[in-house]
N, C-alpha and C positions, 0 to 999 in steps of 0.2 A: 893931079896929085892926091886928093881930098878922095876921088873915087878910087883911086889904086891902094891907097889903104884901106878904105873899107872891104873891097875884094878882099884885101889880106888878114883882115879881121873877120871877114865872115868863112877864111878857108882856114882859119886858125880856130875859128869854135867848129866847125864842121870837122874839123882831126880832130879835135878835141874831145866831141861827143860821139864821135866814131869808137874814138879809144876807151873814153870810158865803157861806152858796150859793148867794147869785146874786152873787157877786162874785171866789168862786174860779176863777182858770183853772190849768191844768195842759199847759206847753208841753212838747213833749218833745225829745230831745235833737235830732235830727234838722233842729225847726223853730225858726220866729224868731216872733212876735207882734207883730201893727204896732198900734197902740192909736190909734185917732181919739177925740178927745174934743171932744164938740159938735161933732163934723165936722171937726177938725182933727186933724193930727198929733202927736204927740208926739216928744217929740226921739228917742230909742233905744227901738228895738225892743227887746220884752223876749227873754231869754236864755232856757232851758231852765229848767223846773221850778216850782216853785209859783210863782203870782203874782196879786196883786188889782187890781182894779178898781172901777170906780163902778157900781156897777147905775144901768142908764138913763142912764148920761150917758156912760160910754167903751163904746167897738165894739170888739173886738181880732180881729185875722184872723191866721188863722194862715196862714204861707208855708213850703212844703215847701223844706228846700235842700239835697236832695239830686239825684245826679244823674239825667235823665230821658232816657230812650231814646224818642224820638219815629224811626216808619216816616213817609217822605215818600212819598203817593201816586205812584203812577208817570205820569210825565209823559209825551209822545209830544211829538215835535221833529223837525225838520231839519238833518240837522247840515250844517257848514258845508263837505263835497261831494258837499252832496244826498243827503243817506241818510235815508230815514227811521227815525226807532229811538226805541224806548220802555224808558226808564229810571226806573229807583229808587233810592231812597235812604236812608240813618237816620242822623240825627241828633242827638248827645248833647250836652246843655246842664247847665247850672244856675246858680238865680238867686245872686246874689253878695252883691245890695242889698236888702234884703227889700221894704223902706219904696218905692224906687221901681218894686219890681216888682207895688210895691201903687196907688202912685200916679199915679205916669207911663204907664201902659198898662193897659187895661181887664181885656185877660185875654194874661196873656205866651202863654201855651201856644198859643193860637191863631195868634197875632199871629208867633209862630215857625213856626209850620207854612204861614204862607203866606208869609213871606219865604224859608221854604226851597222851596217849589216854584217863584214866580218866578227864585230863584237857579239851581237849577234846570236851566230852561227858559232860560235866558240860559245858562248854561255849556255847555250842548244846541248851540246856533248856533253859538255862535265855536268850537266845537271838530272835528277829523276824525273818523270811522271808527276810526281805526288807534290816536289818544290815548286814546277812550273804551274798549277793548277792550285795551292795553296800558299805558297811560302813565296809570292810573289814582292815582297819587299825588299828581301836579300837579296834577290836577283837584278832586283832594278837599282838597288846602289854597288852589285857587281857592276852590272855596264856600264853606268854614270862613273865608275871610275876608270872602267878600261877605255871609254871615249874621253876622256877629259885626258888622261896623261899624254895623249900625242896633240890634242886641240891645245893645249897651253901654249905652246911654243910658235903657233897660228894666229896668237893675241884671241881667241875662240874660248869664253867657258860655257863650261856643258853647268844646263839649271836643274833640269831632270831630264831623267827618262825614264818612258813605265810603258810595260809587256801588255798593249792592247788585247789581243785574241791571240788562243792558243787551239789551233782546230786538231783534232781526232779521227783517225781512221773510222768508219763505221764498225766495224767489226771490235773494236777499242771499248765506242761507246754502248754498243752491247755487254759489251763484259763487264765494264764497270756497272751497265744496270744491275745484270743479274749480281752481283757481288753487294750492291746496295740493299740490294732487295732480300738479298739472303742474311743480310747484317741486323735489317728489319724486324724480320721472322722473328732472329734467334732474340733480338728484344724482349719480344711478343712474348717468344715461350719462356722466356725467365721473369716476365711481368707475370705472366698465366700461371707461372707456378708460385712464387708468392703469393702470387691471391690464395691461391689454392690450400697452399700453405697454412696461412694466417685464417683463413675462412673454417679447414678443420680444427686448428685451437679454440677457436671462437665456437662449433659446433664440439667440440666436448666438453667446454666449460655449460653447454646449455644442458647437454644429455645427463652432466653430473649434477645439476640443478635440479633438472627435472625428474628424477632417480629419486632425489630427495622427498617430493611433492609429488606422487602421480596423478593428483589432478590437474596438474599442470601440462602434461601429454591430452589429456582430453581436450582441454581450454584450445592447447595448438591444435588440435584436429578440426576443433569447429571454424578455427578458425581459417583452417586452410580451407574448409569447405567454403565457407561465407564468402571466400575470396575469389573461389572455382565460379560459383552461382553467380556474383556479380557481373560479370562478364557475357550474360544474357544467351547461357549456351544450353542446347537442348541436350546435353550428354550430361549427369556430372557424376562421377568419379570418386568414390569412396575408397580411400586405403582401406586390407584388410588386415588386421597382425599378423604376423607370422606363428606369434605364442597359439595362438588359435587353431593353425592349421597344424601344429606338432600337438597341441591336445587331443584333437580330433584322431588324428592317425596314431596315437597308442589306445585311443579310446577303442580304435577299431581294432587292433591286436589283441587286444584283452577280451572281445569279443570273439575276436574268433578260435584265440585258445579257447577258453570256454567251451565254444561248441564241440569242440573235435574233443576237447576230455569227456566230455558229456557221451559222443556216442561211442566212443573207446572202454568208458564207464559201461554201457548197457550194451557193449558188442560182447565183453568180457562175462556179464553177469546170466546170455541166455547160452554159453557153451555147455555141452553135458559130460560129464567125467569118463576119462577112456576105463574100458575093463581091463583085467590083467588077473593074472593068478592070486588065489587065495581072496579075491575080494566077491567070490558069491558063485551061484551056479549061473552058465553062460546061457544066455535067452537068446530062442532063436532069433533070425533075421525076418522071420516071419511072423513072429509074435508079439513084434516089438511095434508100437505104434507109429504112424507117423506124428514126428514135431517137428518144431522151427528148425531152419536149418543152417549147420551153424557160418559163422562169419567168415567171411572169405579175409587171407590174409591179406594185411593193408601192404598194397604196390608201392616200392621203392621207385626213389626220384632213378633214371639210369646216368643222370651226370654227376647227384650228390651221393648217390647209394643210399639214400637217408627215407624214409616214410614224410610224405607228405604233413602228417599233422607232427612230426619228430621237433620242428621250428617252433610251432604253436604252444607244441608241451613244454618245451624248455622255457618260450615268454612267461608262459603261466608258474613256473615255480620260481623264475626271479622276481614276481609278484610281491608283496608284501604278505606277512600274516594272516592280514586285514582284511584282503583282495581276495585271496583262496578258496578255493570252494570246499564246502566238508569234506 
């Protein structure tokens, strides 16, 4: 008798801790347990940490709820002028409701990742070039809304989402170089012409100074010499005025009328007076002596029609007073 209950005591802890291990679960903190019993739900999900069940008769599924960084396939789109471009993206969720992330939707995880690429590919078309490549913040709480309003109802909220890479046809990224570059330029030439600007003010405040003072043009000349020299160069280079070179060349003008009145003077003075009636008896051709012979007339330019020293003569009598010859 004393043995047949102990059998009956030791087959009664042996179901007993049979039952307990098929009936213990161990949620951990992270997640929630949804418990179907006979196919149905139970009202609250169980909480963190030990907890029982029916063997055979309740299912308990555990729901991760933490957060989940899902990558969004890259999609390839049109944007809306005409660009082709292929874009990415990641998305961070997590489920809120366990029970409807158990019930309402087969598998959320999936069921997210394909509401984020149609989101997507719609945010792809209605958007430009210029928003997907700058204005990247509106567009990422465009989708973050267009994936959260069907994820709600999932027990699923969307935490964010942001537009990883946005790739470029080659031919694209050519063109924006050259458009960069041309944007550059025209910097350039509007900085270059301010200097340019601002550098002639500042160069006529100095020539009106120096106008004032001309020894102050000397001072700058040596000094641009001093500057040339130091440089240890076997060439150096002296400006020469201009005033200098327009001196020199009326100098020479003035000389050369001069000459030519001079022999026009003494071509004039050895001609001899023609005869004509009444001015004497006529001397032969034979008794008349030889003299100098007189001046041949002075050759006309054939493009000016004008005599050679004609230019000369005229410098010479816009001459001064002063300048003239007796």
């Amino acid at each position: 008798m004393v043995e047949e209950l102990v059998a009956a005591g030791i087959a009664l802890a042996s179901a007993g801790a049979l039952y307990v291990v098929a009936a213990a679960r161990v949620v951990k903190q992270y997640e929630r347990g949804v418990v179907l019993r006979l196919g149905r739900l139970t009202s609250v999900p169980r909480e963190p940490g030990f907890t029982m069940i029916v063997p055979g008769v309740d299912r308990m599924r555990k729901v991760n709820m933490q957060i989940v960084t899902m990558p969004v396939p890259a999609q390839e789109g049109i944007t809306h002028d005409n660009v082709t471009v292929r874009v990415d993206a990641v998305v961070y969720f997590k489920v809120v409701d366990a029970a409807d992330a158990v019930v309402k939707v087969e598998d959320y995880r999936f069921a997210v990742s394909q509401v984020a690429q149609t989101s997507l590919r719609s945010i792809i078309g209605k958007s430009d070039l210029d928003d997907l490549l700058s204005n990247r913040e509106k567009l990422n709480q465009g989708l973050e809304v267009m994936i959260d309003s069907p994820a709600l109802g999932w027990g699923v909220q969307i935490d964010r989402v942001e537009i990883k890479d946005v790739s470029l046809p080659e031919t694209m990224k050519r063109s924006m170089a050259r458009q960069a570059e041309a944007t550059r330029d025209r910097r350039a030439r509007v900085i270059n012409a301010d200097a340019e600007l601002q550098a002639s003010k500042k160069l006529a405040e100095a020539a009106q100074a120096m106008s004032d003072q001309p020894a102050a043009l000397q001072l700058r000349l040596l000094q641009t010499v001093v500057a040339v020299a130091a440089e240890k160069n076997s060439t150096l280079v002296l400006p020469f005025p201009v005033e200098l070179l327009r001196f020199l060349e009326r100098s020479g003008l003035q000389a050369q009328a001069r000459t030519e009145a001079y022999e026009r003077r003494g071509a004039g003075a050895g001609a001899a007076p023609e005869s004509g009636p009444g001015t004497g008896p006529a001397v032969r051709p034979e008794a008349v002596e030889p003299g100098p012979a007189p001046a041949a007339a002075p050759r006309t330019d054939p493009v000016s029609g004008t005599a050679p020293g004609a230019e000369a003569a005229a410098a010479l009598e816009e001459l001064p007073e002063a300048e003239q010859l007796p």
